[in-house]
C-alpha positions in Angstrom: -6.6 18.2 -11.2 -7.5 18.7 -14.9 -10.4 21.4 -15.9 -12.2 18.0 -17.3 -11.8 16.0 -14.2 -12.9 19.1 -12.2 -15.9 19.6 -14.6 -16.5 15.2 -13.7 -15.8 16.3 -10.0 -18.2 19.4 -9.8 -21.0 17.4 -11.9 -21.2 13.6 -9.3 -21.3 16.4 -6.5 -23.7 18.4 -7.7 -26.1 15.2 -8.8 -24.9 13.6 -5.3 -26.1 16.8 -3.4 -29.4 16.5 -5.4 -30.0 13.2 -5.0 -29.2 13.8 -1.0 -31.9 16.7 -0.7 -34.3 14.6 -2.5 -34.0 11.8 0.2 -33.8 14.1 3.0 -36.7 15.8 2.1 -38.9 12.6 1.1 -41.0 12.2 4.1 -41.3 16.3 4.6 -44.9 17.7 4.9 -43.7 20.2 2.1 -41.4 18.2 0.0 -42.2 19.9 -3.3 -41.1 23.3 -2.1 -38.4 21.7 -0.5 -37.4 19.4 -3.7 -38.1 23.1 -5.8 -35.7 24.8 -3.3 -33.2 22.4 -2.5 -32.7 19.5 -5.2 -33.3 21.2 -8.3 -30.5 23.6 -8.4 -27.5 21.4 -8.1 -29.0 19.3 -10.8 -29.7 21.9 -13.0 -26.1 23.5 -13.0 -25.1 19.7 -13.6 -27.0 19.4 -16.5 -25.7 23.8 -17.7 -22.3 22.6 -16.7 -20.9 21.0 -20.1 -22.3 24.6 -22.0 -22.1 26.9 -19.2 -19.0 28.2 -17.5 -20.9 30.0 -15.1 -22.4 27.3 -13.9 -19.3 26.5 -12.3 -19.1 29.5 -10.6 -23.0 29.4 -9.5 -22.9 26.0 -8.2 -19.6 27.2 -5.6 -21.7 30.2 -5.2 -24.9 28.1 -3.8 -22.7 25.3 -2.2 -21.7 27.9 0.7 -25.4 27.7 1.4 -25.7 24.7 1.1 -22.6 24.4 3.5 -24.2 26.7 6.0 -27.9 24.3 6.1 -25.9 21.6 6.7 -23.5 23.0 9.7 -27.2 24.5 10.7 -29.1 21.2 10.5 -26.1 18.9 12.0 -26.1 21.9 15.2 -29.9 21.6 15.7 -30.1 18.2 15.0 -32.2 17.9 12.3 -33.7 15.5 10.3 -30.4 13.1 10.4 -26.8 14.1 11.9 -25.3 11.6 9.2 -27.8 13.2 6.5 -26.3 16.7 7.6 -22.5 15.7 7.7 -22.7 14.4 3.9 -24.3 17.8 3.2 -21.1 19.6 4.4 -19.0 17.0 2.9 -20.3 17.0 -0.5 -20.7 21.1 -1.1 -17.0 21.3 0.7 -16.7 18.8 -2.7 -18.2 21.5 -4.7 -16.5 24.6 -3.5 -13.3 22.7 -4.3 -13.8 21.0 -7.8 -15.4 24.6 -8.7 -12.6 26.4 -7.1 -10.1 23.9 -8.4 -9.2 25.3 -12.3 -8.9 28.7 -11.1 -6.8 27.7 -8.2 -4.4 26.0 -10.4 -4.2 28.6 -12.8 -3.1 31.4 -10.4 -1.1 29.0 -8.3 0.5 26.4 -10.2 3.7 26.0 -12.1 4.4 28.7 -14.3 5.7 26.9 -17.9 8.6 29.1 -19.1 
């Protein structure tokens, strides 16, 4: 995977994990602390992505949490078992597209 397609990769997850909270957390009693909490970081290290290259590293930083609420939420049945399981689907997607460059660089093909 290319450090662009990566970059593509990391950005549709982070906007899809977003989007996910925000329609999770529509109905919630506190859904501006919860949209404050939970939607608007992945969308702002989309939007620092393209400038930042920490933002990379942030966003698989935050994705194990976001990896743990969802295991939590799918275990205690939350507000939706199919809600939780595309939580742990899409920030597994983050930890990898973040991980990706710097897994390729230590592990790929050395050019001689």
């Amino acid at each position: 995977m290319s450090r662009s397609l990566a970059r593509w990769s990391l950005g549709l997850a982070l906007l899809g994990l977003g989007a996910l909270y925000l329609y999770a957390f529509h109905d919630d009693r506190h859904r501006t602390a919860a949209w404050l909490v939970f939607a608007l970081p992945p969308w702002l290290l989309a939007a620092a992505l393209p400038r930042s290259t920490r933002a990379a590293f942030w966003a698989g930083v935050l994705a194990l949490f976001w990896f743990s609420h969802g295991v939590m939420v799918a275990w205690s049945g939350g507000y939706a078992p199919a809600l939780a399981a595309l939580e742990i689907v899409l920030s597994l997607w983050v930890i990898g597209a973040a991980s990706a460059p710097g897994l390729r660089a230590r592990f790929g093909r050395r050019r001689g």
